[in-house]
N, C-alpha and C positions, 0 to 999 in steps of 0.2 A: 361362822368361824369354826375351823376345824381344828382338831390333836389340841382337845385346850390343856390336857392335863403333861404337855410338851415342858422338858428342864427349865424353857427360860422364863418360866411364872416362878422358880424355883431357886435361882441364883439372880446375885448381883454383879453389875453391869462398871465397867469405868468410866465406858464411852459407848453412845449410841454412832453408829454410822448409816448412812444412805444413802442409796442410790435415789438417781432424780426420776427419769422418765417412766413412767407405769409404776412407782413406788411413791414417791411426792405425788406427783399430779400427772395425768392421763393427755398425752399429746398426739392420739392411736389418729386423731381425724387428720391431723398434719403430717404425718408421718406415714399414712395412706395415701394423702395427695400427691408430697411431694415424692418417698420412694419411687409406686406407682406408676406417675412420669416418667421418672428415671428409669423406671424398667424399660417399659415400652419404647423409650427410643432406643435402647440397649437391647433390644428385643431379647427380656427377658421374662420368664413366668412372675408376674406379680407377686401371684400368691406364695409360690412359692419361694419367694424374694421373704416376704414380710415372715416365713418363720425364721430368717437367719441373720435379723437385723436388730434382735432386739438385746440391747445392754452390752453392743461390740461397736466400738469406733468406727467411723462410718469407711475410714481409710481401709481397716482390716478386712470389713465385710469385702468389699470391690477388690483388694488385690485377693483374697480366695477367690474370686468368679473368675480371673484369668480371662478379663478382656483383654483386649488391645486399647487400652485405655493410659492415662496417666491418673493412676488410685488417690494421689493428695490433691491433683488439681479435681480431679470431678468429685472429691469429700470436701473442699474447699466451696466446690458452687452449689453443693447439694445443702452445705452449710448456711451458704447464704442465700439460698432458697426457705428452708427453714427458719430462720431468722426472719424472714418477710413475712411469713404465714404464722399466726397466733390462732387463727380464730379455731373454736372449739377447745381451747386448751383450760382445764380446770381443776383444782385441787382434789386427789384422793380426798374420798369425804373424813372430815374429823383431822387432817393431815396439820393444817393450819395451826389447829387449837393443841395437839397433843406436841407439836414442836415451839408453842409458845408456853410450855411446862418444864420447858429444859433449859437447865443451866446453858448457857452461850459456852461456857468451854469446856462442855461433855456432848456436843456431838458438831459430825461435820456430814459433809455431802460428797462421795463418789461419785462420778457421772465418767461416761464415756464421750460427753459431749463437748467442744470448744469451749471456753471461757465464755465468747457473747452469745453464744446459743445457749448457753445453761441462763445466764443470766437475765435473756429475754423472756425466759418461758417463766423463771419464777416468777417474775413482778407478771406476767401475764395470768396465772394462777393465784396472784396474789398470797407467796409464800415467801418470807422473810430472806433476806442473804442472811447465809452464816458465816460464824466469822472465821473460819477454815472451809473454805471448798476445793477440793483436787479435782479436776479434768480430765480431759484425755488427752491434752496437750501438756500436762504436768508428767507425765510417765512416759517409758521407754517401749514397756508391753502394756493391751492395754487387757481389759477381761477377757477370757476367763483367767489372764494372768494376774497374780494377786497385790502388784506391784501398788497399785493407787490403795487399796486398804492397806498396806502394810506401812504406807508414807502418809496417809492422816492419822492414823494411833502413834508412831513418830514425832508427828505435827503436834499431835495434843499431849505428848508425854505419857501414852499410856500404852501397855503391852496388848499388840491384834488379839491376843487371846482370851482378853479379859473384855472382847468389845461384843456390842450384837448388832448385827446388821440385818440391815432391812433390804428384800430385793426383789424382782419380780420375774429376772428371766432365767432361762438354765447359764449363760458365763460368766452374769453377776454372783450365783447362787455357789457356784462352782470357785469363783475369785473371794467369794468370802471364807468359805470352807477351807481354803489354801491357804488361809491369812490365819486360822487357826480358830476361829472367831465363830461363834453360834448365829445362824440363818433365822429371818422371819418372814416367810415368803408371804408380799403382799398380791392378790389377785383379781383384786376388783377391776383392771384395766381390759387384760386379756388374759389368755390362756397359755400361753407360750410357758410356761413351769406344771403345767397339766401334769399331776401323778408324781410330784415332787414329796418326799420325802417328811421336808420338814415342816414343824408349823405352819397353817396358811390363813391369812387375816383378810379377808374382804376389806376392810378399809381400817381407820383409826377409833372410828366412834365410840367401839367397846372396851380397848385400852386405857390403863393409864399409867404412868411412871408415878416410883416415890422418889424423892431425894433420902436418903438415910444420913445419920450423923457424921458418918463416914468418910462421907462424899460420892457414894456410888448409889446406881440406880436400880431400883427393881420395876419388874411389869407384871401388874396386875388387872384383873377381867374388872370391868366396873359394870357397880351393881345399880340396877334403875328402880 
């Protein structure tokens, strides 16, 4: 764990937010296979596909590349590609345990992902639905524009600036920052936030939240 001695050990929180994929739990083996594919019949560089896909709707990724393509019909089948394939998919470690610490109406989940693709990968990770999740089928823009954080602090009645978000790639990281909101960059999946500024948490097992009398929450390093 890096920058421990970072503000948000330091202040209190109204609302926790997060991001799903590489932030909850690690879906890098399916998101390999199926991008991947999709390169190669796109005849596009893999590799360099997989740095510009992480925490952007799969729509937005493809209309940048400026194929000759239809962007919502092939984010549609890449979608239900993905939704077919679980295997490999697993809980950031400690993710489990440190979101069944929280109040149910202090945090929710951002994702860039559909509603059934978010929602297969959790029960495949085995990571609770929350009772607020935005999409990327709930927003207009999706990251790094700040629109899905600023409409679950909304959702839960609490001001984005008072919130911490959890993220792991640069348009989540960048969508939070917009939202007004303090960043906890998780990086145990990949590297795609490499030389990122703010705090950076290998996974959850070192953390932990208090509830205060208040009703807001603090994070603090726990001690073994």
């Amino acid at each position: 764990m890096d920058n421990l001695s970072s503000s948000i050990f330091t202040k209190n929180f109204a609302a926790l937010l997060f991001d799903m994929d590489g932030t909850l739990l690690n879906s890098m083996a399916v998101v390999e296979r199926v991008w991947g594919a999709w390169a190669a019949r796109n005849g596009i560089d893999a590799d360099l596909l997989m740095k510009s896909v992480h925490g952007v709707r799969a729509v937005d990724t493809i209309r940048k590349l400026g194929l000759p393509v239809d962007p919502e019909q092939e984010a549609r089948d890449l979608a239900e590609a993905e939704i077919a394939d679980i295997e490999g998919i697993v809980e950031i470690p400690g993710a489990v345990a440190f979101l069944g610490t929280l109040p149910p109406e202090r945090w929710a989940i951002v994702t860039s992902a559909p509603l059934e693709l978010a929602v297969r990968r959790l029960a495949a990770a085995g990571i609770p639905m929350p009772r607020l999740m935005i999409t990327g089928e709930d927003v207009s823009a999706g990251k790094p524009d700040p629109e899905g954080y600023l409409l679950a602090a909304e959702k839960l009645g609490v001001r984005s600036e008072d919130c911490l978000v959890f993220e792991d790639a640069p348009a989540g990281i960048l969508a939070g920052r917009s939202a007004g909101a303090e960043v906890a960059v998780i990086t145990g999946a990949h590297t795609a936030a490499v030389g990122t500024t703010h705090i950076t948490l290998a996974h959850y097992t070192d953390v932990e939240t208090r509830l205060g009398e208040d009703g807001w929450l603090s994070l603090h390093r726990r001690h073994f």
